[in-house]
C-alpha angles and dihedrals in degrees: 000000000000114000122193117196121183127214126192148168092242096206126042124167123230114282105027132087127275112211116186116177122204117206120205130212135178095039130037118249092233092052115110124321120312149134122240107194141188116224121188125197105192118189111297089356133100139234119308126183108218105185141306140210121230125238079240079061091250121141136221132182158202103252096211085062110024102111093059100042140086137175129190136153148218121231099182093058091027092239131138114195133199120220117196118181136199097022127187133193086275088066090064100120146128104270122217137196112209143189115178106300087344115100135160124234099256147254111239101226103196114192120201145099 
């Protein structure tokens, strides 16, 4: 049974970068080919995907936000992060790891000042 957790820093000023992690349990990252994304719902809005890394270690993401975004991952701890910089107030959200029909329960990322 995969598990995704997600961890986050909860609170992040303008300007500066929000990180949340997602640590997997139940299946190892490298193992076959899949996408681990990262999926945002921000107030009134719906679901956006905002980008994924490949169990090959490639990346994809979301153009609209491509320029500010980063994923990695962690083999060791089986972990695979999201780095957003620049954020403004718009990129307040709850924040979620996937795989497939698998998602965590989310980490609230508020960002202000």
């Amino acid at each position: 049974q995969v598990q995704l957790q997600e961890s986050g820093p909860g609170l992040v000023k303008p300007s500066q970068t929000l990180y949340p992690t997602c640590t997997v349990s139940g299946y190892s990252i490298p193992t076959t080919y899949h996408w681990w994304n990262w999926v945002r719902q921000s107030p009134g809005k719906g679901l956006e995907w905002r980008g994924a890394i490949a169990s090959d270690g490639r990346n994809f993401y979301s153009p609209s936000l491509k320029s500010r975004t980063s994923i990695s991952r962690d083999t060791f701890k089986n972990q695979f992060s999201l780095q957003l910089s620049s954020v403004t107030p718009e990129d307040t959200a709850v924040y979620y790891c996937t795989r497939g029909n698998y998602w965590g329960q989310g980490t609230q990322v508020t960002v202000s000042s």
